[in-house]
N, CA, C and O atoms as a GROMACS GRO file, in nm:
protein
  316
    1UNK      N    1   2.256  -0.726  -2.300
    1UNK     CA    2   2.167  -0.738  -2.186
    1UNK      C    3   2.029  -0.779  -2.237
    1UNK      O    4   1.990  -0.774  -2.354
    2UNK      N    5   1.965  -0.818  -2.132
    2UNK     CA    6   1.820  -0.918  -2.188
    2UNK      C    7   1.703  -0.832  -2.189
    2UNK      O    8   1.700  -0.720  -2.136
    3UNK      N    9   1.619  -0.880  -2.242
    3UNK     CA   10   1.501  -0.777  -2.248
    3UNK      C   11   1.407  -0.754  -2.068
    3UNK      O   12   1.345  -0.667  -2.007
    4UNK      N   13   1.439  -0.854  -2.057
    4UNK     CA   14   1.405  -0.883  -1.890
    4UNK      C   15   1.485  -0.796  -1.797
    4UNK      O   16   1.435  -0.722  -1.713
    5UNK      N   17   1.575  -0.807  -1.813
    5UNK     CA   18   1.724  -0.728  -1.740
    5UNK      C   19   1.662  -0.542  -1.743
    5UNK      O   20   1.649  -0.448  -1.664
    6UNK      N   21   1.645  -0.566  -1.861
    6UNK     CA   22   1.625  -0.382  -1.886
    6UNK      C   23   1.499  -0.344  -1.815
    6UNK      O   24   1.497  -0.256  -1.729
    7UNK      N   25   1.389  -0.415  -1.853
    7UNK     CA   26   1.237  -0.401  -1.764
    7UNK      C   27   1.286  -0.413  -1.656
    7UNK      O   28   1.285  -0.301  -1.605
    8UNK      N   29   1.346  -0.512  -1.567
    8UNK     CA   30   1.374  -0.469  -1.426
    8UNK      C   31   1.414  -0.370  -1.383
    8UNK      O   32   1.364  -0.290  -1.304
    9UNK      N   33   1.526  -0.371  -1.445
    9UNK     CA   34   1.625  -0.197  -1.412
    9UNK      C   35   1.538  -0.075  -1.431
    9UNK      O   36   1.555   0.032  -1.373
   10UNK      N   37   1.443  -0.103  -1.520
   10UNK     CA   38   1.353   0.028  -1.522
   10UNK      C   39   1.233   0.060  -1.465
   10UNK      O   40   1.157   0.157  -1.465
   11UNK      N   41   1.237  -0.087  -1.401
   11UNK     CA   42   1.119  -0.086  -1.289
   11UNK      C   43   1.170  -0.038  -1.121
   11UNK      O   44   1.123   0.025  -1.026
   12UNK      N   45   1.290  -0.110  -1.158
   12UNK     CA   46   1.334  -0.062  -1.001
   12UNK      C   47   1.342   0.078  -1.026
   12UNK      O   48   1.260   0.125  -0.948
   13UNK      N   49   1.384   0.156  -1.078
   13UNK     CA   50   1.419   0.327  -1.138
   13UNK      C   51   1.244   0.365  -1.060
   13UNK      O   52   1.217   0.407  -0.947
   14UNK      N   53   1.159   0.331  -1.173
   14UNK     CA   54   1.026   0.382  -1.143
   14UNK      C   55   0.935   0.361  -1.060
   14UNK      O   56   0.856   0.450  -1.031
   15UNK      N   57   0.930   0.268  -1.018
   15UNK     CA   58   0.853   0.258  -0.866
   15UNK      C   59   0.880   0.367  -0.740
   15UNK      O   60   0.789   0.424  -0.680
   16UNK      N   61   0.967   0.379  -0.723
   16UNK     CA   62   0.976   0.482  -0.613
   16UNK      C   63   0.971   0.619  -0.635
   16UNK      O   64   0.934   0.690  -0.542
   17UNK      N   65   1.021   0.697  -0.801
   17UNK     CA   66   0.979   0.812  -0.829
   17UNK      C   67   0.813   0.794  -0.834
   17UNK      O   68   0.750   0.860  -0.751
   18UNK      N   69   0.733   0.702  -0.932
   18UNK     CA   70   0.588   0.700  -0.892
   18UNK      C   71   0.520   0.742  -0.820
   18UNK      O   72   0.436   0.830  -0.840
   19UNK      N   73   0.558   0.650  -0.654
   19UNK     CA   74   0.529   0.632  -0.590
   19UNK      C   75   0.514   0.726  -0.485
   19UNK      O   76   0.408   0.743  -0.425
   20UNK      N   77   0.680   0.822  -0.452
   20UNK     CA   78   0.673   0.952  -0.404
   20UNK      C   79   0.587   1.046  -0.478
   20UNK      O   80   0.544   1.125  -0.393
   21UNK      N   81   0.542   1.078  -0.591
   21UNK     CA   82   0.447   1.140  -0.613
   21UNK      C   83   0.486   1.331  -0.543
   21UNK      O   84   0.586   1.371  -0.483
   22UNK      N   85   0.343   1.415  -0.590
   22UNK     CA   86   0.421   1.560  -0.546
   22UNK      C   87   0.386   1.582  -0.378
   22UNK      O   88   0.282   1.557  -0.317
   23UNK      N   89   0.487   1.628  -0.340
   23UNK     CA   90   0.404   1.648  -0.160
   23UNK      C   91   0.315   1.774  -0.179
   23UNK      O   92   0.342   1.868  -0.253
   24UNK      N   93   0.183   1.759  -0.087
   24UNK     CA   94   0.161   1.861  -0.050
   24UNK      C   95   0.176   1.937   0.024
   24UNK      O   96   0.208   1.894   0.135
   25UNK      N   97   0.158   2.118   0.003
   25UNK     CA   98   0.248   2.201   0.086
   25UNK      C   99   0.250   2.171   0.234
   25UNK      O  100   0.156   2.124   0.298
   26UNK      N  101   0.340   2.198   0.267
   26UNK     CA  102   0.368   2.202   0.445
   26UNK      C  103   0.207   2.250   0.541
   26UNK      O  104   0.146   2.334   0.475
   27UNK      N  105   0.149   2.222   0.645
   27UNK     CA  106   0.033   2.256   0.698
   27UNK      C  107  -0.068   2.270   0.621
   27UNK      O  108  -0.176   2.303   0.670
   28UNK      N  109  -0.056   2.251   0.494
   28UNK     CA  110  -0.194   2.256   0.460
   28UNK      C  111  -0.331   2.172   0.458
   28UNK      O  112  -0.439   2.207   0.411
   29UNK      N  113  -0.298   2.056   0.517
   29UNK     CA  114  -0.375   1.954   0.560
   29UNK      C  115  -0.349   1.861   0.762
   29UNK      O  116  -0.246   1.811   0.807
   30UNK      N  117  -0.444   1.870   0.809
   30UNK     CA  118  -0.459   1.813   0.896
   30UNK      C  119  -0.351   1.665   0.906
   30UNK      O  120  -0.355   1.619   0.792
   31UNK      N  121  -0.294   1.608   0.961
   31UNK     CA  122  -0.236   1.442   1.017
   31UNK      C  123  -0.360   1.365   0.952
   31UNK      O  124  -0.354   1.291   0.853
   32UNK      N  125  -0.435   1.386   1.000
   32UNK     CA  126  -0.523   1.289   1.024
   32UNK      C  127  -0.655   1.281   0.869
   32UNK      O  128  -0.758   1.217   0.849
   33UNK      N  129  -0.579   1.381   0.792
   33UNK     CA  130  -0.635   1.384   0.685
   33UNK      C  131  -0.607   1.370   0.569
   33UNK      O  132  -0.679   1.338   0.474
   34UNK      N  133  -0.447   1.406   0.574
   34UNK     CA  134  -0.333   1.388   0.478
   34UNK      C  135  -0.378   1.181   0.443
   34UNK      O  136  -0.420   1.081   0.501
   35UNK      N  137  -0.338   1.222   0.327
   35UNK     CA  138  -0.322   1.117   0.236
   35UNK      C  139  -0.189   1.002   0.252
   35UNK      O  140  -0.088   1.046   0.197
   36UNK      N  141  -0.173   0.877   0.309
   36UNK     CA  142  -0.059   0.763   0.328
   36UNK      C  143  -0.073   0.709   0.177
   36UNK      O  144  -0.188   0.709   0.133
   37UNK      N  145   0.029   0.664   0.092
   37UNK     CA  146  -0.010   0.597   0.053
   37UNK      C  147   0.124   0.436   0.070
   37UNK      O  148   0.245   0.449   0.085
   38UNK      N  149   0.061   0.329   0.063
   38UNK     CA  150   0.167   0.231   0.053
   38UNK      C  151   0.142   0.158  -0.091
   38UNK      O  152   0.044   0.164  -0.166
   39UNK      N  153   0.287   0.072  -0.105
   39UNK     CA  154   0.307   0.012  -0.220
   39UNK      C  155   0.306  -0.133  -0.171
   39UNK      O  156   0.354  -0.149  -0.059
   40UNK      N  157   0.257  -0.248  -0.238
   40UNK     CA  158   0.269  -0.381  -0.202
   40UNK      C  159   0.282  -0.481  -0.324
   40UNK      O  160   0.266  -0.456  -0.444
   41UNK      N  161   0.307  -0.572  -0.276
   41UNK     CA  162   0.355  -0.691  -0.391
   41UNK      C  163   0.210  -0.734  -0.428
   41UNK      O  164   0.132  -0.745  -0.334
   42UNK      N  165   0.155  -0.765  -0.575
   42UNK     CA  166   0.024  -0.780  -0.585
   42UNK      C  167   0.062  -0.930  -0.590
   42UNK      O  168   0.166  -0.978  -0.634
   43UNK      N  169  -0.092  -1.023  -0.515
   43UNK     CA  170  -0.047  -1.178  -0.460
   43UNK      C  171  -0.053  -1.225  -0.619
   43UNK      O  172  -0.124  -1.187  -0.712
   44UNK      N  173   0.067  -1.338  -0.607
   44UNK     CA  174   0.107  -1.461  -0.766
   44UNK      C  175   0.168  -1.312  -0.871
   44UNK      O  176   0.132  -1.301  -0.988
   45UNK      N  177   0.231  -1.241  -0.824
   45UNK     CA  178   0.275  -1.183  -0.899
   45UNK      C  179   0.431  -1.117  -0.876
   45UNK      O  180   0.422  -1.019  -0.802
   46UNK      N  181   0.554  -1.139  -0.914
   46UNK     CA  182   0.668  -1.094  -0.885
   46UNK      C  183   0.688  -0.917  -0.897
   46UNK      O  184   0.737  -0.833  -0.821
   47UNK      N  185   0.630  -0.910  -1.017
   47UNK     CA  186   0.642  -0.783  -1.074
   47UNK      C  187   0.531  -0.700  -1.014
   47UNK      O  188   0.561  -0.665  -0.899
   48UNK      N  189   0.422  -0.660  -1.049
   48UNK     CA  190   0.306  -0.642  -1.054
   48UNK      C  191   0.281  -0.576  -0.929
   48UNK      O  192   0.243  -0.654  -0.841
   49UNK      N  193   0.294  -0.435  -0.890
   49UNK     CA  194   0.262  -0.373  -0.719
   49UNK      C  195   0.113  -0.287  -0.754
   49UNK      O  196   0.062  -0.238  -0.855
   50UNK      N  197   0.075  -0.303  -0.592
   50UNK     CA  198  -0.074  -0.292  -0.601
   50UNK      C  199  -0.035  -0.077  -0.493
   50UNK      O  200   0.056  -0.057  -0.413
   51UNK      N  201  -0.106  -0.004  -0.524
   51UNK     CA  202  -0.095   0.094  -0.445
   51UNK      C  203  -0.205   0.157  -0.411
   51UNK      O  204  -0.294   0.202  -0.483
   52UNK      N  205  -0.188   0.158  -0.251
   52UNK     CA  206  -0.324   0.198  -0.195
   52UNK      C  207  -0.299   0.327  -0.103
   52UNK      O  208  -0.190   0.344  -0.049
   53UNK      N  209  -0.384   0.399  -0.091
   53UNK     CA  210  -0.373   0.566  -0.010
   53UNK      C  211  -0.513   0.567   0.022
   53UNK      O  212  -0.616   0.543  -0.040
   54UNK      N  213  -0.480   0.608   0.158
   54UNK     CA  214  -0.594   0.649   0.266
   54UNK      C  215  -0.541   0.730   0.351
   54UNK      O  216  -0.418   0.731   0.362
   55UNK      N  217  -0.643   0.839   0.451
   55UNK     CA  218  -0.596   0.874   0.499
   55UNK      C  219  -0.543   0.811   0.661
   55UNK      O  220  -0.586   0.699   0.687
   56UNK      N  221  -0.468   0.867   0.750
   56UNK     CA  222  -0.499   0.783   0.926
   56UNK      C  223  -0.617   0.725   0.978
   56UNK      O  224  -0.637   0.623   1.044
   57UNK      N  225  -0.671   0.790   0.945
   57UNK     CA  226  -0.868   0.759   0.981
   57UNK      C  227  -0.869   0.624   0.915
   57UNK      O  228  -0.862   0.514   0.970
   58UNK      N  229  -0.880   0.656   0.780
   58UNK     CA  230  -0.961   0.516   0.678
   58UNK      C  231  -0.838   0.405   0.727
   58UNK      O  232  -0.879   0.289   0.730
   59UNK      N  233  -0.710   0.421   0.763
   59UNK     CA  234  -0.618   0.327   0.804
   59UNK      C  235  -0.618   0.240   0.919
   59UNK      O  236  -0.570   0.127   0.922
   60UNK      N  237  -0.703   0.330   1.056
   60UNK     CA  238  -0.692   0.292   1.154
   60UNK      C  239  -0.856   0.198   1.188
   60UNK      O  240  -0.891   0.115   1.272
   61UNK      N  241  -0.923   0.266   1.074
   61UNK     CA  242  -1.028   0.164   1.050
   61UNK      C  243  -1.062   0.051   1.024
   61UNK      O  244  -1.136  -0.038   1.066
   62UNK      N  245  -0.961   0.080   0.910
   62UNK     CA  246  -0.939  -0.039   0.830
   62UNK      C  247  -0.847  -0.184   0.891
   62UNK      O  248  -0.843  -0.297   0.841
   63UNK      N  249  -0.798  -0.145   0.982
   63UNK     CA  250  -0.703  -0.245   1.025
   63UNK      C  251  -0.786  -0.296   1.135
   63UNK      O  252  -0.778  -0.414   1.167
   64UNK      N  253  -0.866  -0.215   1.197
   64UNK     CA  254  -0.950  -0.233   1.335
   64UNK      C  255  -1.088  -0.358   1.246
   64UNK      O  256  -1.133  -0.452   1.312
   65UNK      N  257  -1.123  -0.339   1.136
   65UNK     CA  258  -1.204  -0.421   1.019
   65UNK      C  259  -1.145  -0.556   1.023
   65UNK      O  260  -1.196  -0.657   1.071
   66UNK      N  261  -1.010  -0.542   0.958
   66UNK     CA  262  -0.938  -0.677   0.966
   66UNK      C  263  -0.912  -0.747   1.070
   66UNK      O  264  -0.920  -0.869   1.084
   67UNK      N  265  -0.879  -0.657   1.152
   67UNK     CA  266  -0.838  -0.768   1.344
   67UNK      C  267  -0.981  -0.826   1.343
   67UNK      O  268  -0.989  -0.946   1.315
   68UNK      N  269  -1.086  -0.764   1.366
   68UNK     CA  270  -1.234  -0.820   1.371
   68UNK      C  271  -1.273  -0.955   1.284
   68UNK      O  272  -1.340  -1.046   1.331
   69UNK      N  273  -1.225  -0.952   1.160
   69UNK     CA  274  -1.257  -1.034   1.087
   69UNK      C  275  -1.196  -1.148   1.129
   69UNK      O  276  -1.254  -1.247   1.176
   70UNK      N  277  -1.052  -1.131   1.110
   70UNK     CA  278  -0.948  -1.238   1.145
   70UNK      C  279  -1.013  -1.298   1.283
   70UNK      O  280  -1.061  -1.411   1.296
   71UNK      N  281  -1.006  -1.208   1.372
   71UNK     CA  282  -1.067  -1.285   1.523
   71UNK      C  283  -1.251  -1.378   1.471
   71UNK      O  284  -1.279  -1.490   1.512
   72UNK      N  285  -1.315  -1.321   1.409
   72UNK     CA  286  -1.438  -1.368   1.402
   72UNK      C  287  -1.378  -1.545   1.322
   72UNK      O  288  -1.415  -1.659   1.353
   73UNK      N  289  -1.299  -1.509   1.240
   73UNK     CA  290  -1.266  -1.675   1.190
   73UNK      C  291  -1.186  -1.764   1.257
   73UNK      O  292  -1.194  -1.885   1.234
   74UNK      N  293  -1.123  -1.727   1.321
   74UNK     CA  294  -1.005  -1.789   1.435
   74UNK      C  295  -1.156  -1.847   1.505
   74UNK      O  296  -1.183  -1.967   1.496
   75UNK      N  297  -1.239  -1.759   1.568
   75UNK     CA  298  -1.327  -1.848   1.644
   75UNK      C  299  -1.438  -1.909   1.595
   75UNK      O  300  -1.531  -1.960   1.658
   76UNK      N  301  -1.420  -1.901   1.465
   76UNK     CA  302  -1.558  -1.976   1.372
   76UNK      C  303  -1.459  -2.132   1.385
   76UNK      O  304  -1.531  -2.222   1.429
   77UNK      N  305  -1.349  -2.168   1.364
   77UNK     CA  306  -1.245  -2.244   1.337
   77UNK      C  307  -1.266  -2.346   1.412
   77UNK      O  308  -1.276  -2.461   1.371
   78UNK      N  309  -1.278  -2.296   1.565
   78UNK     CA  310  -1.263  -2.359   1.722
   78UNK      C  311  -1.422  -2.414   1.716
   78UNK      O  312  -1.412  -2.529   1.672
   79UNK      N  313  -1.479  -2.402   1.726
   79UNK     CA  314  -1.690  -2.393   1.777
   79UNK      C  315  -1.707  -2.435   1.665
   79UNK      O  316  -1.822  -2.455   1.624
   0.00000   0.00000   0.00000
């Protein structure tokens, strides 16, 4: 087997133990305070994942940031 072959296989293995990480105990944090985190493909890169954690708050912000932006260039585009 190839040296490539084995790094994969041991990447697929480790990314998701990583990634789950330890929970914290049951109720001891608020919804809305608890920690998300997601995993993503980092851009020009096959291998290479980018991981980001926020909580609901910083999430629902953050996406409300991006719609804004996106809309502000959609209409910079037009005018």
């Amino acid at each position: 087997m190839s040296i490539r072959a084995w790094v994969a296989a041991i990447a697929v293995v480790a990314i998701p133990i990583a990634v789950s990480g330890q929970q914290p105990a049951a109720g001891s944090k608020d919804r809305a305070e608890k920690k998300i985190c997601t995993v993503h493909n980092a851009t020009g890169s096959r291998l290479e994942r980018v991981r980001r954690c926020m909580t609901q708050r910083e999430r629902e912000e953050y996406r409300k940031e991006m719609n804004t932006d996106l809309t502000r260039q959609q209409i910079d585009r037009r005018g």
